[in-house]
C-alpha positions as CSV (number, residue, x, y, z in Angstrom):
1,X,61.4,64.1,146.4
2,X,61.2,65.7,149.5
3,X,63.3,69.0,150.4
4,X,63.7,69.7,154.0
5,X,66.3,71.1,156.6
6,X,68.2,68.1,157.6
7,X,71.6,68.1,160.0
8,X,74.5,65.4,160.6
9,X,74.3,63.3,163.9
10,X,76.8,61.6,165.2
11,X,75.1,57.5,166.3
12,X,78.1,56.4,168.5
13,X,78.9,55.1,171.9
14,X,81.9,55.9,172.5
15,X,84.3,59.1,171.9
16,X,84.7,58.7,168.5
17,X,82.5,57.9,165.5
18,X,83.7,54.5,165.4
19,X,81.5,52.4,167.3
20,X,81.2,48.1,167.5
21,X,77.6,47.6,168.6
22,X,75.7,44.4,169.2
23,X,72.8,45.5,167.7
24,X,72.3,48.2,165.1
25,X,68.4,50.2,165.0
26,X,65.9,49.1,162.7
27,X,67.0,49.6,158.9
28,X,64.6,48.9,155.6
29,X,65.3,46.7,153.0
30,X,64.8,47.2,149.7
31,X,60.8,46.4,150.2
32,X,60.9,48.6,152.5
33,X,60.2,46.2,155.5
34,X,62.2,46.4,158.7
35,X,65.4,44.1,159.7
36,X,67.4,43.8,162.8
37,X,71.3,44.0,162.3
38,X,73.3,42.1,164.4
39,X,76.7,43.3,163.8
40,X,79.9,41.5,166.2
41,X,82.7,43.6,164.5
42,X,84.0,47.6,164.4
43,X,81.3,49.2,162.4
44,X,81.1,53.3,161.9
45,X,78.7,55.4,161.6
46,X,78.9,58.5,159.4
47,X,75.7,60.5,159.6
48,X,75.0,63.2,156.4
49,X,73.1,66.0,155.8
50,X,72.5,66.8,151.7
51,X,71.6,70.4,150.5
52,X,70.5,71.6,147.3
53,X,71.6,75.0,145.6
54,X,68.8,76.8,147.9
55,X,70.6,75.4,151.1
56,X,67.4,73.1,151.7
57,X,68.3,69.6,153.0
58,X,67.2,67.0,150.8
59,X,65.3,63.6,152.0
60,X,64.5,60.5,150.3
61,X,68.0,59.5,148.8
62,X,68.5,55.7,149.1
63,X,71.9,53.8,150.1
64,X,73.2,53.9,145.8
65,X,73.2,57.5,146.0
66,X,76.5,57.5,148.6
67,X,79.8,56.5,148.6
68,X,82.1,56.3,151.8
69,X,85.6,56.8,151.4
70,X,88.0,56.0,154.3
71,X,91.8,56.8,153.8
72,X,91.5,56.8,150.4
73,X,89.9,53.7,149.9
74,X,86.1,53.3,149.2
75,X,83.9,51.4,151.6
76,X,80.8,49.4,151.3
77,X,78.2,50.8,152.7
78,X,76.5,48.1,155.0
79,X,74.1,50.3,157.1
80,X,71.4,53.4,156.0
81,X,68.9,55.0,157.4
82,X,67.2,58.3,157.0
83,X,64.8,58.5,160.0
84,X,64.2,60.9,163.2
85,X,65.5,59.6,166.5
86,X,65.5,61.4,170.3
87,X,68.4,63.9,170.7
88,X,70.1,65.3,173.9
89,X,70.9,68.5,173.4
90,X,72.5,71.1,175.5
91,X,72.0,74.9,175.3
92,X,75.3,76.9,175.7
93,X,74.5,80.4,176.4
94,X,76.1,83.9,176.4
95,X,75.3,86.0,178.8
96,X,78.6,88.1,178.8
97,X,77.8,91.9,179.3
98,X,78.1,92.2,175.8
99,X,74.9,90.5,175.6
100,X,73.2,93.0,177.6
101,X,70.7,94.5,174.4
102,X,70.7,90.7,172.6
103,X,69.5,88.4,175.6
104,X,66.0,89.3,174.8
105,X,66.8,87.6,171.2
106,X,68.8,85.3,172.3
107,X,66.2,84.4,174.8
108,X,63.3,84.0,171.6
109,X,65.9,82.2,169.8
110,X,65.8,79.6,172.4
111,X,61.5,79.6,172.5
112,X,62.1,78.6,168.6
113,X,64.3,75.9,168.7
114,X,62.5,74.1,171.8
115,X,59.3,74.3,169.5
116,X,60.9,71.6,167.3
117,X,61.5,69.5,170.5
118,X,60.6,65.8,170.5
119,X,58.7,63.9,173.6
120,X,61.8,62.0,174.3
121,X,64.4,64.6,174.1
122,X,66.3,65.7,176.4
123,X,68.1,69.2,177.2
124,X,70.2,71.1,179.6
125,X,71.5,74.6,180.0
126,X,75.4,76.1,179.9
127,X,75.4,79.8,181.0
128,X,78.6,81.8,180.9
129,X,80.2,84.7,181.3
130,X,83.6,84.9,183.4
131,X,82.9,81.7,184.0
132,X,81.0,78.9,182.9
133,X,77.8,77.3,184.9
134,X,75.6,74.5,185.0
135,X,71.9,76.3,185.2
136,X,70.0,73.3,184.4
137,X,70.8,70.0,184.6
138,X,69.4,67.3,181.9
139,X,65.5,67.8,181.6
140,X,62.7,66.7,179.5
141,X,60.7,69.6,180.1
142,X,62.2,72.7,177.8
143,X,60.0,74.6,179.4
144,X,62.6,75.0,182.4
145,X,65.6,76.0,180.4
146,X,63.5,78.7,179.2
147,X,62.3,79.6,182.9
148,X,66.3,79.7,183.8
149,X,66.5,82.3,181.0
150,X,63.9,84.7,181.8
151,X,66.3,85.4,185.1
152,X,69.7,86.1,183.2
153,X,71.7,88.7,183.3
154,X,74.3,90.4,181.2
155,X,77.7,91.0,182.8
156,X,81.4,90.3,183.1
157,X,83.5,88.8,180.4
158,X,83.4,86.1,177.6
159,X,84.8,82.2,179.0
160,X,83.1,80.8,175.5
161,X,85.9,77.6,175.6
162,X,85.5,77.1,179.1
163,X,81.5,77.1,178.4
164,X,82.2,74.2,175.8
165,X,83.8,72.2,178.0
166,X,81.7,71.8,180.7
167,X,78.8,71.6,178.4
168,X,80.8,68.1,176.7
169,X,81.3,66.9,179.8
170,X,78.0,67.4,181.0
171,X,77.0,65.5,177.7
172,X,78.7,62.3,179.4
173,X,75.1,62.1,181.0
174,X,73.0,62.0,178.1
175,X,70.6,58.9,177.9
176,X,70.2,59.3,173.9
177,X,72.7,58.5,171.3
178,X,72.1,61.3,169.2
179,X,74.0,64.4,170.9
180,X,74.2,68.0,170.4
181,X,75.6,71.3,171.4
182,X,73.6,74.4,169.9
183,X,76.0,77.9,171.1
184,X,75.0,81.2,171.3
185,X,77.4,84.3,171.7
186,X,78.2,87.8,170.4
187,X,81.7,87.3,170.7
188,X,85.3,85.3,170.9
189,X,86.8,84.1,173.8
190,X,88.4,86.5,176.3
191,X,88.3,84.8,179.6
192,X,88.8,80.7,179.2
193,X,91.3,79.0,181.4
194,X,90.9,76.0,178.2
195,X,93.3,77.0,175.4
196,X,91.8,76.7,171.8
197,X,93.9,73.7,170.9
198,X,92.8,72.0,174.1
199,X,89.2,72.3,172.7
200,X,89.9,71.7,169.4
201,X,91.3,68.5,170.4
202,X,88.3,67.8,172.6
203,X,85.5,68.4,169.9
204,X,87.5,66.2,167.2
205,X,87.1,63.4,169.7
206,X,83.5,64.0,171.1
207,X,80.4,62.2,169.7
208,X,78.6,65.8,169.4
209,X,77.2,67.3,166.6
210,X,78.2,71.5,167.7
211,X,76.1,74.1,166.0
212,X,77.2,78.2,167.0
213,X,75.1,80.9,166.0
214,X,78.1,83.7,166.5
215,X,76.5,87.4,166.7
216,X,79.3,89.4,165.5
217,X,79.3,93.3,164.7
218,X,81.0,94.0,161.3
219,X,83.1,97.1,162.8
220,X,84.6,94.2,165.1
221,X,88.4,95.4,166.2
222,X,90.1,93.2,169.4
223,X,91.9,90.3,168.1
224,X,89.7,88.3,170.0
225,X,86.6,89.5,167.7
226,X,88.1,89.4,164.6
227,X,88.8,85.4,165.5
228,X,85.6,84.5,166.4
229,X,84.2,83.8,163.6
230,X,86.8,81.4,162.4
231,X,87.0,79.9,165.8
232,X,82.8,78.9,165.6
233,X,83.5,78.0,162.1
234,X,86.1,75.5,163.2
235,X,84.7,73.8,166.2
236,X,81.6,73.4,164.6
237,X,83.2,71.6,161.3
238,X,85.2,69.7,163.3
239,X,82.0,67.5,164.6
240,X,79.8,67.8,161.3
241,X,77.6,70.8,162.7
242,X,77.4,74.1,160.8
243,X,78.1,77.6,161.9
244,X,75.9,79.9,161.6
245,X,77.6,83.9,161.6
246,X,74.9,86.8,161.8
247,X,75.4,90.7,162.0
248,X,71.6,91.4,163.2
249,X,70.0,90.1,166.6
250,X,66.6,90.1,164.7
251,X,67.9,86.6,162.5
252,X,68.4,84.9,166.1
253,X,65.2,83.6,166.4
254,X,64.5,82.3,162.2
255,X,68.1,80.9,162.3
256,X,67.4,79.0,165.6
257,X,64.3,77.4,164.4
258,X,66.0,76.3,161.2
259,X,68.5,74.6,163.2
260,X,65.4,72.6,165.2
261,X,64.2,71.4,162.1
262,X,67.7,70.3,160.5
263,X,68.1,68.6,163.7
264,X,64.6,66.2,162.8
265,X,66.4,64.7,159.3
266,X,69.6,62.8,158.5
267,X,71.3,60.1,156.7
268,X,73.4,57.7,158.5
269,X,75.7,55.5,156.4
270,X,77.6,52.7,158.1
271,X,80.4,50.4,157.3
272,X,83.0,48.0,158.5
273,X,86.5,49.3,157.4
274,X,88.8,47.4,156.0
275,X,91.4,48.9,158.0
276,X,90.7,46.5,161.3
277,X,93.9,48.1,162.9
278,X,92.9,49.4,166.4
279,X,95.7,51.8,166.6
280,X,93.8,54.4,168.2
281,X,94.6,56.5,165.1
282,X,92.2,59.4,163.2
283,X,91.2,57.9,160.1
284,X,89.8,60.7,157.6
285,X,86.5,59.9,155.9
286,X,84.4,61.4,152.6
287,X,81.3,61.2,151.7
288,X,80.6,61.9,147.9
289,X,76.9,62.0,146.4
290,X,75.7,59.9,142.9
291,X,73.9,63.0,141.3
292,X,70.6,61.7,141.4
293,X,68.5,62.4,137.9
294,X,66.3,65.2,137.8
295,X,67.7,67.2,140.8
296,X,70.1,70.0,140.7
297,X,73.6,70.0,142.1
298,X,73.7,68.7,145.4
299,X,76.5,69.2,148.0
300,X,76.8,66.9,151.2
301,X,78.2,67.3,154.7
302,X,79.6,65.0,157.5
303,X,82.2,64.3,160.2
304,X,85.4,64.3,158.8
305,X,86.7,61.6,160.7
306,X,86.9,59.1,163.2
307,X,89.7,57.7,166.1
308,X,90.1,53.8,165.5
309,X,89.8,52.1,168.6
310,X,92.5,51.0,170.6
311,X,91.3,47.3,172.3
């Protein structure tokens, strides 16, 4: 059995995790040949990341070793695959002037999780401050992101929810179906025009898998600090990423690099549920593990949810 650093990915084509595709990628069957789906009703995707007691991800589970519940009710799982697929990622950056002695970090931090970078990935780069900015539009080349970088500079205030927004709607562009948001800031928002709730709202609906790596100061003391962490926490539950809370630039770059690698394993389950309503309603979803023999205690992680569509 395998144990690697594995992450949850949203496979959807819409807003919500709910998807009704004509065609399904590649899954094996029990030989472990290859077969096309062909699938002309609702079907969801829910993608998983499993972790041991160490925090490594584990690989090499099969389809009996997962149970979908929706609402309550379990669901048969239809669809599984545990395989690497291009992402689109964008990099949302801090460069408030609080970041003035972390951009160096921040900047290596970045140089790690590009060296996990796939030939058909795709990025583009959010900086903010009072204000939010597009500083690189969707490239294949990482190699200009971190160019935009070397130039930044630390000033003005924190627009961190304004900075998210943007960076989904820039994500409206991306060509892969895999999507993520990788954040990194020092500190909460104290400058967004975008309430919390508006964002909170926005996230739950997204097909975007949000990781934050927050860089907070334990003698923290404005309201805005001592939320931060619970904000990060939040939006990144909300879409099946992980937040990441550190009190030392110096873990920037290993904790970035660790998020590359998660981003190069996954599960993804997929069902048709036997709620065919399309009221446009969230629908809650759990994922629980068969303890496989021989391994220790493993924990798994997903999207909670999903809206239903509406036509």
């Amino acid at each position: 059995m395998a144990l690697l650093t594995a992450c949850v990915w949203a496979w959807s084509q819409s807003a919500a995790t709910a998807i009704r595709p004509e065609r399904l990628p590649p899954a094996a069957d029990s030989a472990g040949r290859e077969s096309n789906i062909r699938v002309d009703t609702q079907v969801v995707l829910i993608p998983v990341t499993v972790k041991d007691p160490l925090n490594r991800s584990v690989t090499g589970l099969e389809s009996e070793h997962f149970r979908i519940v929706e609402e309550g009710k379990e669901e048969a799982i239809t669809y599984f695959a545990s395989e690497d697929a291009p992402l689109s990622v964008g990099l949302v950056f801090d460069a408030s002037g609080s970041m003035n002695n972390k951009l160096q970090k921040s900047r290596e931090a970045a140089a790690q999780f590009f060296k996990t970078a796939g030939p058909d990935d795709e990025f583009f780069l959010i900086q903010f401050n009072d204000r939010p900015i597009l500083a690189q539009a969707f490239t294949s080349d990482p190699g200009e992101i971190q160019n935009r970088l070397t130039f930044s500079q630390a000033k003005g205030r924190t627009a961190l929810l304004d900075a998210i927004y943007l960076a989904l709607n820039e994500m409206k562009k991306a060509r892969n179906p895999r999507k993520a948001l990788l954040v990194i800031s020092d500190g909460a928002d104290n400058s967004s025009r975008y309430t919390t709730s508006e964002i909170r709202s926005l996230v739950r609906e997204a097909d975007v898998q949000i990781y934050t790596i927050g860089i907070f100061d334990t003698y923290s003391s404005t309201p805005e600090e001592m939320r931060g962490p619970g904000l990060l926490r939040e939006i990144s539950d909300q879409t099946g990423g992980r937040p990441f809370i550190i009190t030392s630039v110096n873990e920037l770059p290993d904790v970035s690099a660790k998020i590359g690698i998660e981003l190069r394993n996954q599960y993804v389950l997929g069902y048709t549920p036997s709620n065919s309503m399309r009221d446009g309603k969230y629908r809650k979803v759990k994922v629980e593990l068969v303890q496989p023999r021989g391994l220790p205690k493993l924990k798994a992680y997903w999207r909670p949810g999903y809206y239903a569509p509406t036509q």
